[in-house]
mmCIF file as Biopython writes it, N, C-alpha, C and O atoms, coordinates in Angstrom:
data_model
#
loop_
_atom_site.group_PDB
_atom_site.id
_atom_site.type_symbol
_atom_site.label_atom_id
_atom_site.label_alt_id
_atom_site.label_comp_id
_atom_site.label_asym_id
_atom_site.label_entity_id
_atom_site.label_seq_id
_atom_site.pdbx_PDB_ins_code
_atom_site.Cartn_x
_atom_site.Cartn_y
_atom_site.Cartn_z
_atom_site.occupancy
_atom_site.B_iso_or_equiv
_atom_site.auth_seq_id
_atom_site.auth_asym_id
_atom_site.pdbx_PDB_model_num
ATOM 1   N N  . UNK A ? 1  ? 65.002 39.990 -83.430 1.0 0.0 1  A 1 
ATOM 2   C CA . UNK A ? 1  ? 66.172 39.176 -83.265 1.0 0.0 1  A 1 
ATOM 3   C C  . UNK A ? 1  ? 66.184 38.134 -84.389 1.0 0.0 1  A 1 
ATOM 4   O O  . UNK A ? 1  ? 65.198 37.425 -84.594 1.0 0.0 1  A 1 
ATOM 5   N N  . UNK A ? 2  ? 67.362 38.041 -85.151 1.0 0.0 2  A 1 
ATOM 6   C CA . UNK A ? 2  ? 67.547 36.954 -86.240 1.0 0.0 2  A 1 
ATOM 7   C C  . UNK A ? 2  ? 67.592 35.496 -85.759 1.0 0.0 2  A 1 
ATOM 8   O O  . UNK A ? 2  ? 68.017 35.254 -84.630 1.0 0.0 2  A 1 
ATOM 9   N N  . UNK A ? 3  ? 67.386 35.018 -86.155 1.0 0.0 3  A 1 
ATOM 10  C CA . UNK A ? 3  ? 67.835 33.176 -85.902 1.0 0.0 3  A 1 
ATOM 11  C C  . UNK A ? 3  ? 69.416 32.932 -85.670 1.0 0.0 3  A 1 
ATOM 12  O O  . UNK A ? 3  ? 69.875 31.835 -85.351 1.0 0.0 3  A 1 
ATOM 13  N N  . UNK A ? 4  ? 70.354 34.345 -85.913 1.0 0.0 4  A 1 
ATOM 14  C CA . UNK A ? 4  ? 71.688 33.760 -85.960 1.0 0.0 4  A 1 
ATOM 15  C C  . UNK A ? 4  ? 71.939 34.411 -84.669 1.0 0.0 4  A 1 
ATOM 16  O O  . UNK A ? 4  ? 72.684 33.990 -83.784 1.0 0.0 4  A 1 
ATOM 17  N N  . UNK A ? 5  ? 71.031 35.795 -84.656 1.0 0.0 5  A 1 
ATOM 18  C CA . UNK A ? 5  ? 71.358 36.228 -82.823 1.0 0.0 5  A 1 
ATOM 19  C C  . UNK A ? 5  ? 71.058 34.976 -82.016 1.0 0.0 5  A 1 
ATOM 20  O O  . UNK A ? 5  ? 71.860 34.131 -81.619 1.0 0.0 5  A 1 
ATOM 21  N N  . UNK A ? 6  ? 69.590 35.030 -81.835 1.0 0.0 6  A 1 
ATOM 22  C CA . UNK A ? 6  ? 68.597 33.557 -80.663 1.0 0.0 6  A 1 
ATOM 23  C C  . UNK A ? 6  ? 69.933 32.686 -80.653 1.0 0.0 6  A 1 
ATOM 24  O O  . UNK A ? 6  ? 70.457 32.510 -79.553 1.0 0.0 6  A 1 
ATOM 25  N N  . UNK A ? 7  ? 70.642 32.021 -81.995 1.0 0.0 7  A 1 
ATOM 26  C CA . UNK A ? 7  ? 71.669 30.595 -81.699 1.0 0.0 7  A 1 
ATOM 27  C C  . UNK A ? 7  ? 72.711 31.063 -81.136 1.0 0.0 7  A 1 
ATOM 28  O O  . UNK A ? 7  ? 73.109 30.263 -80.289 1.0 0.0 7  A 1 
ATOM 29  N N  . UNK A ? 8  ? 73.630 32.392 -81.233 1.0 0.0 8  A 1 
ATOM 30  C CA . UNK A ? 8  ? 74.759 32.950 -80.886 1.0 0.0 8  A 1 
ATOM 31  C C  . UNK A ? 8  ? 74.505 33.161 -79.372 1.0 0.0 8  A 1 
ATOM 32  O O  . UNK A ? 8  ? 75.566 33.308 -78.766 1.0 0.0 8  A 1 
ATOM 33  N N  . UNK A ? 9  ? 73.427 33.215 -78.606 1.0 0.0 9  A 1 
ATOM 34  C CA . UNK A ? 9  ? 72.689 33.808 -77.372 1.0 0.0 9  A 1 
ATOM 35  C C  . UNK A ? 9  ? 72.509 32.671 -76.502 1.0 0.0 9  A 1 
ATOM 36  O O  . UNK A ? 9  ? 72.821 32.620 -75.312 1.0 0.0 9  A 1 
ATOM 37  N N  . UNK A ? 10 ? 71.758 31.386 -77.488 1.0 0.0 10 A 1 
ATOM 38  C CA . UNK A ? 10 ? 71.331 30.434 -76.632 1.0 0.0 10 A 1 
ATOM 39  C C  . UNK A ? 10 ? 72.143 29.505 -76.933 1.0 0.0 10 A 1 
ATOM 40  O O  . UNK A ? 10 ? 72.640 29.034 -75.910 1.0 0.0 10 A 1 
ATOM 41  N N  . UNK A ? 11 ? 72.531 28.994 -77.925 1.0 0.0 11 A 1 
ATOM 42  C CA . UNK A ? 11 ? 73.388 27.924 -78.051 1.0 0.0 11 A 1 
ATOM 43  C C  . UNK A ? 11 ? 72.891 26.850 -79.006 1.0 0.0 11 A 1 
ATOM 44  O O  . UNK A ? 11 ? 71.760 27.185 -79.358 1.0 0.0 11 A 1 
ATOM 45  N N  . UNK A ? 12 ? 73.284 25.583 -79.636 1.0 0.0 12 A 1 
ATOM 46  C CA . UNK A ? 12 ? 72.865 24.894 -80.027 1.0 0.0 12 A 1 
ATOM 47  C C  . UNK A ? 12 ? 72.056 23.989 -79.435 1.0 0.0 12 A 1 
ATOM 48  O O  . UNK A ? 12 ? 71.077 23.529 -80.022 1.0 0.0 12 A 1 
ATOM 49  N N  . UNK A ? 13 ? 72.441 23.602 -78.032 1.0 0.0 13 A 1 
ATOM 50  C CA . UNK A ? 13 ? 72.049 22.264 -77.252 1.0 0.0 13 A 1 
ATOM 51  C C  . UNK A ? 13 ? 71.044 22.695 -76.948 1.0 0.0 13 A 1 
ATOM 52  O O  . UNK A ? 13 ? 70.168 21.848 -76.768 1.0 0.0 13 A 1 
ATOM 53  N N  . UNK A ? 14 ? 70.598 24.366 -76.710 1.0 0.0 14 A 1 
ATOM 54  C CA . UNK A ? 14 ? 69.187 24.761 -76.406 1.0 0.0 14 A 1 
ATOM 55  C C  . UNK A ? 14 ? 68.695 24.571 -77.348 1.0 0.0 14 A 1 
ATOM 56  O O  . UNK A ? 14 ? 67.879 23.652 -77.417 1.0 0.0 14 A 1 
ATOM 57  N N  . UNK A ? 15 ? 69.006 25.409 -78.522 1.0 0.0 15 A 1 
ATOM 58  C CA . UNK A ? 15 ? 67.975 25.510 -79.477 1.0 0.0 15 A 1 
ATOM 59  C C  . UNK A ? 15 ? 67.510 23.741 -79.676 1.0 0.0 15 A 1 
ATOM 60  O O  . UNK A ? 15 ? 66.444 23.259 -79.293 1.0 0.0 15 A 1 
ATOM 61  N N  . UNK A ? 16 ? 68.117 23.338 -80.053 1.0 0.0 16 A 1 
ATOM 62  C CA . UNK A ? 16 ? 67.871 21.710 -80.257 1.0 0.0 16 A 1 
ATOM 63  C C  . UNK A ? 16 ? 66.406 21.196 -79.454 1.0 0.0 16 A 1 
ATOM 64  O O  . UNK A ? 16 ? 65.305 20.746 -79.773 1.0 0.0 16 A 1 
ATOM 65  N N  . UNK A ? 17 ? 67.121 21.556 -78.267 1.0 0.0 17 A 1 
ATOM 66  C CA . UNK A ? 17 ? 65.884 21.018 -76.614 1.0 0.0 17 A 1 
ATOM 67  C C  . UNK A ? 17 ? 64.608 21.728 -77.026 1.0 0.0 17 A 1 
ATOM 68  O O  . UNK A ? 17 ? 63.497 21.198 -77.028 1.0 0.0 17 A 1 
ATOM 69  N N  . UNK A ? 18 ? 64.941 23.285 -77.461 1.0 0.0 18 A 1 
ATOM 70  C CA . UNK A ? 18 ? 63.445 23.997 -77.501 1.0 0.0 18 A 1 
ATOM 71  C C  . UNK A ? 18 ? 63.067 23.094 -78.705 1.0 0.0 18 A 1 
ATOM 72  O O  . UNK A ? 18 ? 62.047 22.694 -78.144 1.0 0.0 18 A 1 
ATOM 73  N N  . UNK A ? 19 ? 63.038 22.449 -79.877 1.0 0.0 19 A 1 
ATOM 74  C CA . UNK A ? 19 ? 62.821 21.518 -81.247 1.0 0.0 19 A 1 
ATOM 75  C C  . UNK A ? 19 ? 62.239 20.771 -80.716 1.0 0.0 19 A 1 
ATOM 76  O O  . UNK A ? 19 ? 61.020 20.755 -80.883 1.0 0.0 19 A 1 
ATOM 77  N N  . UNK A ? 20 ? 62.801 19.937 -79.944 1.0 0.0 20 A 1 
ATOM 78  C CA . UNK A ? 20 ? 62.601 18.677 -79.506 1.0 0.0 20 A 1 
ATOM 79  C C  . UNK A ? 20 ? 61.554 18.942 -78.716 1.0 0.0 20 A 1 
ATOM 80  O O  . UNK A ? 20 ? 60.610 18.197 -78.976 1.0 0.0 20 A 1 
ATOM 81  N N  . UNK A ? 21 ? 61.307 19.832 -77.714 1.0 0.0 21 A 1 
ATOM 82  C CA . UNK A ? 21 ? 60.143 20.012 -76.811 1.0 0.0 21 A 1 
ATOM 83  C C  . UNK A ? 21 ? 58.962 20.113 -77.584 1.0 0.0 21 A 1 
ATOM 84  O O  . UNK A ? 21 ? 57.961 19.421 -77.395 1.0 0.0 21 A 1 
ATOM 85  N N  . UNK A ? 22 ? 59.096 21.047 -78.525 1.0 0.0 22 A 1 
ATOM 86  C CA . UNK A ? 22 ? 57.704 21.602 -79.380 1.0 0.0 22 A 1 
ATOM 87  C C  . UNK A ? 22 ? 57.487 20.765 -80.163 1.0 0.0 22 A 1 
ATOM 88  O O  . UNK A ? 22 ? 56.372 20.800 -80.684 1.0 0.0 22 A 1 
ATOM 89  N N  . UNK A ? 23 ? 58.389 19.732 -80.554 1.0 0.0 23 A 1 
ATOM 90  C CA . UNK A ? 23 ? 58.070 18.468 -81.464 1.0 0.0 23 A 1 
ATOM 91  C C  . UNK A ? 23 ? 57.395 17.594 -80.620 1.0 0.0 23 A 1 
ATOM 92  O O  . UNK A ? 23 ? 56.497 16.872 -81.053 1.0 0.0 23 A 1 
ATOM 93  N N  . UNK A ? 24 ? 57.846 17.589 -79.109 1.0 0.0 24 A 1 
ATOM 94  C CA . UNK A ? 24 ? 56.832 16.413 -78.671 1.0 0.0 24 A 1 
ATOM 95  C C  . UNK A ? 24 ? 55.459 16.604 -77.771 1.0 0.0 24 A 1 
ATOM 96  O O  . UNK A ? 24 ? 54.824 15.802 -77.087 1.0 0.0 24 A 1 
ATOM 97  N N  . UNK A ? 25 ? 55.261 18.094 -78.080 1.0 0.0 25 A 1 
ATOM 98  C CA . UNK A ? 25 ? 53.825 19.097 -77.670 1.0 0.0 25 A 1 
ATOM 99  C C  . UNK A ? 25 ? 52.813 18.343 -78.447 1.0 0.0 25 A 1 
ATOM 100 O O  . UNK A ? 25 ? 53.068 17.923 -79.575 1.0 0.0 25 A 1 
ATOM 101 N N  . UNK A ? 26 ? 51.371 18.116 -77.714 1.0 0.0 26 A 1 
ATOM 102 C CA . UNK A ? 26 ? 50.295 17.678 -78.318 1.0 0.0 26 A 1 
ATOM 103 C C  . UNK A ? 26 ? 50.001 18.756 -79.294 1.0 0.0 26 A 1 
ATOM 104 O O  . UNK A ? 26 ? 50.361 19.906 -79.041 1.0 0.0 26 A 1 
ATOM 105 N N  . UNK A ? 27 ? 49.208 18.392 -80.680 1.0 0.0 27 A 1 
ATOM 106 C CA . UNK A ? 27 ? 48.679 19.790 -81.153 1.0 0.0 27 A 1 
ATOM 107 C C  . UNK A ? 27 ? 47.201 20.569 -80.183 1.0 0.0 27 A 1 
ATOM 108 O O  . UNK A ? 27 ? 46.044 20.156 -80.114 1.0 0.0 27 A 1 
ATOM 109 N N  . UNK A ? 28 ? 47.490 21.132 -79.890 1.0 0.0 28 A 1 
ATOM 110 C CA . UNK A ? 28 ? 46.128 22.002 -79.678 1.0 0.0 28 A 1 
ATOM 111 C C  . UNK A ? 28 ? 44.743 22.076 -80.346 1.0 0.0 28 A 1 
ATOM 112 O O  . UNK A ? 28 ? 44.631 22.304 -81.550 1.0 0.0 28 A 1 
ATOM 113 N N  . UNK A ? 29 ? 43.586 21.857 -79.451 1.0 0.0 29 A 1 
ATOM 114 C CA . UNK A ? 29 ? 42.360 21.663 -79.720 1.0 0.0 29 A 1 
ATOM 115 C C  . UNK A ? 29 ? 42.305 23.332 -81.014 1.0 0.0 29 A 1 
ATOM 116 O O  . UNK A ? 29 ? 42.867 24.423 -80.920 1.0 0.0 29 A 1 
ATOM 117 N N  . UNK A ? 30 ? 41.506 22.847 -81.918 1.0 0.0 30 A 1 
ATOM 118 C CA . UNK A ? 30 ? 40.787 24.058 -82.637 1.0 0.0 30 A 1 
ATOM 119 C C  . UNK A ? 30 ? 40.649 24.753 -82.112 1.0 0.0 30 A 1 
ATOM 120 O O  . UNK A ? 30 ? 41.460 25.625 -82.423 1.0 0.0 30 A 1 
ATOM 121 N N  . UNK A ? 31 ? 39.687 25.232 -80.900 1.0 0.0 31 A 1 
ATOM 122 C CA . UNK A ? 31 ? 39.376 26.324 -80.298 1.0 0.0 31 A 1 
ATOM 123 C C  . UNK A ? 31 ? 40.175 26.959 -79.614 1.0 0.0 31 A 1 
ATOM 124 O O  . UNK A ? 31 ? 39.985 28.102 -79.200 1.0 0.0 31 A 1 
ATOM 125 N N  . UNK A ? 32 ? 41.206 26.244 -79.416 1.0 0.0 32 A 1 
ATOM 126 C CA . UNK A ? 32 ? 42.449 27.102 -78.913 1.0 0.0 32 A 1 
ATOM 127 C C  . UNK A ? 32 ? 43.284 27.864 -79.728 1.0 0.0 32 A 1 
ATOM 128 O O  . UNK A ? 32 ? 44.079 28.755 -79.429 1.0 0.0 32 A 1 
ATOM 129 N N  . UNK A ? 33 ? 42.888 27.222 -81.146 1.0 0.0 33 A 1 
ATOM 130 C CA . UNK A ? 33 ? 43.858 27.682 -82.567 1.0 0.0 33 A 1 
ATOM 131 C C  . UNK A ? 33 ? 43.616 28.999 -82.914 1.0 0.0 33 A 1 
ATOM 132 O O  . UNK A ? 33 ? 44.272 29.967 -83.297 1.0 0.0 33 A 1 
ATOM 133 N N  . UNK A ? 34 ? 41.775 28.568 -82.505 1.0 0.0 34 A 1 
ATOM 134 C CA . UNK A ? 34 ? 40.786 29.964 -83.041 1.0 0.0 34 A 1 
ATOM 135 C C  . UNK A ? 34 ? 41.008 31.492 -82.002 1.0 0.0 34 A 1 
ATOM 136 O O  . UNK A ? 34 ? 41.132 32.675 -82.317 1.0 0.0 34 A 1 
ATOM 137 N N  . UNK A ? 35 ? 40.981 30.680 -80.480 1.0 0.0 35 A 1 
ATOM 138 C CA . UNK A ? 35 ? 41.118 32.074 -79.372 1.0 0.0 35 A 1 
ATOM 139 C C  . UNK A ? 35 ? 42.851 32.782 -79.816 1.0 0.0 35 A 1 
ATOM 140 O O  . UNK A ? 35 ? 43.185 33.966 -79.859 1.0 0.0 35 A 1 
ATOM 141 N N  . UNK A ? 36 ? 43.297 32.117 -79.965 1.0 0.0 36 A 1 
ATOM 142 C CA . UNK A ? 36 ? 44.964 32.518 -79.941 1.0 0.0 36 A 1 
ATOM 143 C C  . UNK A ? 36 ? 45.171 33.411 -81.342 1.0 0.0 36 A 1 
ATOM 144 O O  . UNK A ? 36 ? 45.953 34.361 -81.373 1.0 0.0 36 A 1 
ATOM 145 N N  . UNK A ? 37 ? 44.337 32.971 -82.556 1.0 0.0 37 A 1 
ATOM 146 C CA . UNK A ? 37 ? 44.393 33.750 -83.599 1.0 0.0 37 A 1 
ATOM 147 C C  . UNK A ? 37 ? 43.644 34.722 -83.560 1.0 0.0 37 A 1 
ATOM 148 O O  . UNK A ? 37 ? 43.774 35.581 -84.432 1.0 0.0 37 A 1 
ATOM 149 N N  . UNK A ? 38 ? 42.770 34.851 -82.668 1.0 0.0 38 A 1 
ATOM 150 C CA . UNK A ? 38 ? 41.764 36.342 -82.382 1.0 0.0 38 A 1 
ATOM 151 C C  . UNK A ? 38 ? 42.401 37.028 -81.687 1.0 0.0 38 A 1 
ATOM 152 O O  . UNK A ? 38 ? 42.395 38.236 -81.925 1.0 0.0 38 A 1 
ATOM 153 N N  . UNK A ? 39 ? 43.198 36.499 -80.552 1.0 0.0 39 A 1 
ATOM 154 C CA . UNK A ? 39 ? 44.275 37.642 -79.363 1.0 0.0 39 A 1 
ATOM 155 C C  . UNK A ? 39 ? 44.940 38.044 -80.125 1.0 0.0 39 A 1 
ATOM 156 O O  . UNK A ? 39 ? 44.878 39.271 -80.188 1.0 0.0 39 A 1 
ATOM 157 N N  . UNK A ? 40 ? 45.854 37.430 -81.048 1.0 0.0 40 A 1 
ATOM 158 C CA . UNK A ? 40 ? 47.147 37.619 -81.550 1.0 0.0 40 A 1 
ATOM 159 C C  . UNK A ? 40 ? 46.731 38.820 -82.725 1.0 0.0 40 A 1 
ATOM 160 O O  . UNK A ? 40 ? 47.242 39.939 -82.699 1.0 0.0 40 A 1 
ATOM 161 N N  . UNK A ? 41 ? 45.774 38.415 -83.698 1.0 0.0 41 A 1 
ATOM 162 C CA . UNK A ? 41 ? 45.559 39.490 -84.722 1.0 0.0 41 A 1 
ATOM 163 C C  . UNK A ? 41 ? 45.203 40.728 -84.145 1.0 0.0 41 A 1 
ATOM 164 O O  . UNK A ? 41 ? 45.691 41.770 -84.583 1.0 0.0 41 A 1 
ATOM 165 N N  . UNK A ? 42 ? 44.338 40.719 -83.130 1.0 0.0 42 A 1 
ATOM 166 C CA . UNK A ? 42 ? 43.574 42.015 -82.434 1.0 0.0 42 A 1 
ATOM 167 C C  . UNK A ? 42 ? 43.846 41.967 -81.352 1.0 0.0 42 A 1 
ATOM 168 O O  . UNK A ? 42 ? 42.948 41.543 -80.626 1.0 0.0 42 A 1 
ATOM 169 N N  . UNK A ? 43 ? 44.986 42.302 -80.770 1.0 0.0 43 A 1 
ATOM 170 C CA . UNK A ? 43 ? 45.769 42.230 -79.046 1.0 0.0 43 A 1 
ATOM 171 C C  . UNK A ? 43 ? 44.498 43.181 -78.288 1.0 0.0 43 A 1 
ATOM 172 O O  . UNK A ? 43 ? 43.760 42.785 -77.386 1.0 0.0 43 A 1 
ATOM 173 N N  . UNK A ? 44 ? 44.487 44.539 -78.938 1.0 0.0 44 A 1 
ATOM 174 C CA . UNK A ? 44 ? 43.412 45.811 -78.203 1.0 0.0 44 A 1 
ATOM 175 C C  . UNK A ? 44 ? 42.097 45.298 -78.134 1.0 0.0 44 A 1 
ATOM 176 O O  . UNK A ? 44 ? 41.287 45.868 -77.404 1.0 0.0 44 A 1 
ATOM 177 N N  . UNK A ? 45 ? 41.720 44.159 -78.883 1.0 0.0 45 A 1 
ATOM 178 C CA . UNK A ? 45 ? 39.954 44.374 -78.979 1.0 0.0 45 A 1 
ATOM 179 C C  . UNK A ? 45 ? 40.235 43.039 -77.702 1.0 0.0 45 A 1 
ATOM 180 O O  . UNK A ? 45 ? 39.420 42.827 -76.805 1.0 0.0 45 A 1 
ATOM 181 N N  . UNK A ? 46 ? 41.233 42.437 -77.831 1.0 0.0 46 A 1 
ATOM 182 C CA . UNK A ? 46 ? 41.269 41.186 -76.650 1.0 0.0 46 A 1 
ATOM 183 C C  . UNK A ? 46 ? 40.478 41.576 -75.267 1.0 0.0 46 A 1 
ATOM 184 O O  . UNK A ? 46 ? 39.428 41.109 -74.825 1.0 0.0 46 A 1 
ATOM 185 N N  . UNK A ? 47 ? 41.527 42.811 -74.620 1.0 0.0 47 A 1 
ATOM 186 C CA . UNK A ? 47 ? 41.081 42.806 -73.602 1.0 0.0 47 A 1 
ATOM 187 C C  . UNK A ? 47 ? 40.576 44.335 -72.533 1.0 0.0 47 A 1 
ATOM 188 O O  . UNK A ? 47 ? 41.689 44.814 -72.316 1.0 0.0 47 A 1 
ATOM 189 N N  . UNK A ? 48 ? 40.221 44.661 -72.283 1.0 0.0 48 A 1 
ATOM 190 C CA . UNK A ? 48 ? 39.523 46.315 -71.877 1.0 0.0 48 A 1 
ATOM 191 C C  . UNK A ? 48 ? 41.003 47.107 -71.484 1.0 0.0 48 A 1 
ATOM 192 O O  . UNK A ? 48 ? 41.899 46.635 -70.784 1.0 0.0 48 A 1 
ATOM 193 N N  . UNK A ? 49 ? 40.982 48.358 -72.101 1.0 0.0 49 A 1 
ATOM 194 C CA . UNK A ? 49 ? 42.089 49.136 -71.135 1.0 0.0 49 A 1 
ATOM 195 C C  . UNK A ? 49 ? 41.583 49.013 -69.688 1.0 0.0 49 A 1 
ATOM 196 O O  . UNK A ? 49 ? 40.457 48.857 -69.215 1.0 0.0 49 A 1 
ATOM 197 N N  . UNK A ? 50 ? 42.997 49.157 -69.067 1.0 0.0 50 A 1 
ATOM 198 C CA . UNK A ? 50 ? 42.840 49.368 -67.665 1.0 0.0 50 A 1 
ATOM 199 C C  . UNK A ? 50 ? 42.279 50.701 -67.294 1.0 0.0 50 A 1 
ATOM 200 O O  . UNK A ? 50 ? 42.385 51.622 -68.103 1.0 0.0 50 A 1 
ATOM 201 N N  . UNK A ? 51 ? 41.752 50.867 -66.257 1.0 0.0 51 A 1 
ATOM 202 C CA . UNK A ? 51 ? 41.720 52.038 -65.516 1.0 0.0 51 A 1 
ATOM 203 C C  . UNK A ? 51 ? 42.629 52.632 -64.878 1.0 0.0 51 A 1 
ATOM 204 O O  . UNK A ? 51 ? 43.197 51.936 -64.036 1.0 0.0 51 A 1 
ATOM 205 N N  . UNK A ? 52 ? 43.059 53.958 -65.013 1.0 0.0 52 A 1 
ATOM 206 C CA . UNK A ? 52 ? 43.739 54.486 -64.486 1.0 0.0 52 A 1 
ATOM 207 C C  . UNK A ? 52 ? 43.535 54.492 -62.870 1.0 0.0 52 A 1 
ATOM 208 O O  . UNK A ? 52 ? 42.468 54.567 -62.261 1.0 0.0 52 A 1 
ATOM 209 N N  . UNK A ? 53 ? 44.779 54.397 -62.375 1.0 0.0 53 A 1 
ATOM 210 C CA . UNK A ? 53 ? 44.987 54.562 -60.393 1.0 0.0 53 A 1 
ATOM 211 C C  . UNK A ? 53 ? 45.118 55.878 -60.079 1.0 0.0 53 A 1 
ATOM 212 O O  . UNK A ? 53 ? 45.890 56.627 -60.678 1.0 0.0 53 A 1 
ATOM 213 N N  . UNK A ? 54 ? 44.297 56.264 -59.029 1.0 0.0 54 A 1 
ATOM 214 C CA . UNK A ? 54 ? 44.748 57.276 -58.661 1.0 0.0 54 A 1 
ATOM 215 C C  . UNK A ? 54 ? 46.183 57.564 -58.011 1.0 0.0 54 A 1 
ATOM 216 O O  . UNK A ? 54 ? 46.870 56.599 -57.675 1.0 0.0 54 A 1 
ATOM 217 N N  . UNK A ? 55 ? 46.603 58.740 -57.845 1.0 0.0 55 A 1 
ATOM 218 C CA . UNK A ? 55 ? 47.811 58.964 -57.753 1.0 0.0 55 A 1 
ATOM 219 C C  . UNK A ? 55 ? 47.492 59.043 -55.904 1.0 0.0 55 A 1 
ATOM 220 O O  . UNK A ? 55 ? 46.459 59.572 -55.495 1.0 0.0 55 A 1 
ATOM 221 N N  . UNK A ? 56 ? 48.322 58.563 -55.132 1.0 0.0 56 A 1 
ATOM 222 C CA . UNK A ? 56 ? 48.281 59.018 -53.726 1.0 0.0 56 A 1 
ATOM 223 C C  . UNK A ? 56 ? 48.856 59.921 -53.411 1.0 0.0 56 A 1 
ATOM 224 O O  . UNK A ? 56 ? 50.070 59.718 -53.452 1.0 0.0 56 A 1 
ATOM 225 N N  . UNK A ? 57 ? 48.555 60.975 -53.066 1.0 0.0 57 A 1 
ATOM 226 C CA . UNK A ? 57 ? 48.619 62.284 -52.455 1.0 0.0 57 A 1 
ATOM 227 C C  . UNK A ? 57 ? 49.911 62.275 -51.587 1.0 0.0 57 A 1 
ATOM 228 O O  . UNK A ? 57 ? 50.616 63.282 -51.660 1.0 0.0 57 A 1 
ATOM 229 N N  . UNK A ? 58 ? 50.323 61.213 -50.737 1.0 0.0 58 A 1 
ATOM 230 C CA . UNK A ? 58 ? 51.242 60.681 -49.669 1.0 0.0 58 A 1 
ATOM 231 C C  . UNK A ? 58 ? 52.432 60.599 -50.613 1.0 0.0 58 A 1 
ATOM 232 O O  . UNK A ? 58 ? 53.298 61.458 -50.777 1.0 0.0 58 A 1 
ATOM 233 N N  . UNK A ? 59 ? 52.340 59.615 -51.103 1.0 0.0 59 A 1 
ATOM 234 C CA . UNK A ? 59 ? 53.941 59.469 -52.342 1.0 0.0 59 A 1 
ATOM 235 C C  . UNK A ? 59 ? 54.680 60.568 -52.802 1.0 0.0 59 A 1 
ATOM 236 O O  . UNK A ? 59 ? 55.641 60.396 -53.552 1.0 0.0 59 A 1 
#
């Protein structure tokens, strides 16, 4: 989605509010900088595939 969809979608007075919110967000500790850039680069090594469910026989 472009920046001109998100404003055409949400509006100005939002977009503004979402600015203003994230402008007045504390910055985040380092180690939060560091976990979030390890999820984000490597989503798969983040976290184990699930296991498959068995299927119920009943359904």
């Amino acid at each position: 989605m472009t920046g001109a969809e998100r404003r055409a979608l949400l509006g100005d007075k939002v977009i503004d509010h979402i600015h203003a919110c994230v402008a007045a967000a504390p910055t985040p500790p380092p180690e939060v900088i560091d976990d979030l850039r390890r999820v984000l680069t490597r989503p798969a090594q983040a976290c184990a595939p699930a296991e498959p469910k068995p299927v119920d026989e009943a359904a």
